[in-house]
matplotlib code that plots the C-alpha trace (Angstrom):
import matplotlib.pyplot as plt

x = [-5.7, -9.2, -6.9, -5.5, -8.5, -10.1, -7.0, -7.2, -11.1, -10.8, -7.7, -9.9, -13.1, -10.8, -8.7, -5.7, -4.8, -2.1, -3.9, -7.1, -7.8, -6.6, -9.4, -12.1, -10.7, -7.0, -6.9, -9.1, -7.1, -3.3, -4.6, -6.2, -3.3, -0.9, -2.6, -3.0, 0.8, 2.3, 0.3, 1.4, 5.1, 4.8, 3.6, 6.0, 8.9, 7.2, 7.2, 11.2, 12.1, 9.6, 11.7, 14.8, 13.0, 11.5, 10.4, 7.9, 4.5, 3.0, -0.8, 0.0, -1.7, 1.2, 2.5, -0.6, -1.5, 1.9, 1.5, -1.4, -1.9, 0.9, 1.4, -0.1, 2.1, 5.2, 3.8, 3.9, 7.4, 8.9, 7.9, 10.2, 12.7, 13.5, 15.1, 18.7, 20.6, 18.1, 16.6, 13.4, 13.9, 10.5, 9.4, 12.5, 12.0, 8.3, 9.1, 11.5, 8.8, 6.5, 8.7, 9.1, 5.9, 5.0, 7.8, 6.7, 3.0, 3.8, 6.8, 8.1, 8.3, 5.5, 2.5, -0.3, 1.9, 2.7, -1.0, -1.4, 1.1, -0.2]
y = [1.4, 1.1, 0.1, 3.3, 4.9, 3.1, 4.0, 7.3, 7.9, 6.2, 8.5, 11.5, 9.6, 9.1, 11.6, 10.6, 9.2, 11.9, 14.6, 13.4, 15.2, 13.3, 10.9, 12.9, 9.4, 10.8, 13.9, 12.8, 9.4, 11.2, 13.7, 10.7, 8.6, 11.4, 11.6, 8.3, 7.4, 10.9, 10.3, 6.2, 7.5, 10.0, 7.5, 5.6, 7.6, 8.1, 4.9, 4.9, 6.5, 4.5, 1.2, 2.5, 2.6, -1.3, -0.9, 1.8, 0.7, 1.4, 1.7, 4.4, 7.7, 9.7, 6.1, 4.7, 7.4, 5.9, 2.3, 0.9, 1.7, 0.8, -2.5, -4.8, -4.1, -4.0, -7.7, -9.1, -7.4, -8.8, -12.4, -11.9, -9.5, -10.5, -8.1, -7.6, -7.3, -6.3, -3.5, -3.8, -2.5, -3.5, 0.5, 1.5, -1.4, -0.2, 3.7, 2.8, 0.6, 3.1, 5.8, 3.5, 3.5, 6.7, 7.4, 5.2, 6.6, 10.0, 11.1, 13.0, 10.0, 8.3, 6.5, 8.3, 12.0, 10.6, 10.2, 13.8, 15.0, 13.4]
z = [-42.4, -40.3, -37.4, -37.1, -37.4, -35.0, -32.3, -33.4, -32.6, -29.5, -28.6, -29.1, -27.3, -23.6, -22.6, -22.0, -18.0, -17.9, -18.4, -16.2, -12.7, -9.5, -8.3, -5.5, -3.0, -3.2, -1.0, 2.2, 1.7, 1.8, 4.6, 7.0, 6.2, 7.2, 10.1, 11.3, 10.3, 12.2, 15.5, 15.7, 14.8, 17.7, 20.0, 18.7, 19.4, 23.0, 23.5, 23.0, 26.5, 28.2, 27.4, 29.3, 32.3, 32.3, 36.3, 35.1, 35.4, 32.5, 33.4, 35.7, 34.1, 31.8, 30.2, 30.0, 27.0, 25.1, 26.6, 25.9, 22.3, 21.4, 23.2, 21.1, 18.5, 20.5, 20.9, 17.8, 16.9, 20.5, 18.7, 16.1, 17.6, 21.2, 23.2, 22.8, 25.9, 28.1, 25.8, 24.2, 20.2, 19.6, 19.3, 17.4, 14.5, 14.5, 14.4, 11.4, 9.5, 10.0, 8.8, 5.6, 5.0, 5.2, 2.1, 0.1, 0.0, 1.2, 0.5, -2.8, -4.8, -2.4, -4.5, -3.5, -4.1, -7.8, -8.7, -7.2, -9.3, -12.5]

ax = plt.figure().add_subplot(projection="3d")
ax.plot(x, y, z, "-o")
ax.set_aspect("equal")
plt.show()
């Protein structure tokens, strides 16, 4: 019998985590990762044209925006995924794994949307 009173007046002492306001780190955290996530898909998907043309140099001025920060992770991916017939996927597989990501934290059943929502 003192069990459950103890349960019960701790109960009343902590509200309950469902019912609690979303934590002040949540929103600047969703809106900067939003950000940061859309800009590097739009590069990105930039980057996409750029590899149908491989005799472009890419430090010239309008590629250089797309090339250069996006390179080094083009990089590591070519490592692992070598290109296939001539075309370098390296920008598609990273466009699709950044598209992933953004779901799972973003989207409507992303992570950081279902704490929102709590």
């Amino acid at each position: 019998m003192p069990s459950t009173v103890v349960i019960a007046s701790i109960l009343t002492a902590f509200p309950l985590a469902a019912s609690a306001a979303a934590p002040e780190w949540l929103e600047p955290t969703r809106s900067s990762l939003d950000i940061g996530l859309a800009l590097f898909s739009l590069l990105f998907f930039l980057r996409i044209p750029l590899t149908w043309y491989p005799q472009m140099d890419l430090n010239q001025f309008p590629q250089n925006i797309v090339a250069w920060p996006t390179e080094p992770f083009c990089k590591l991916v070519r490592l692992a995924v070598p290109p296939l017939f001539g075309v370098d996927i390296s920008p598609i597989v990273l466009y699709g794994v950044l598209s992933f990501i953004r779901e799972i934290f973003l989207g409507q059943q992303g992570v950081l949307t279902m704490i929102a929502n709590k």
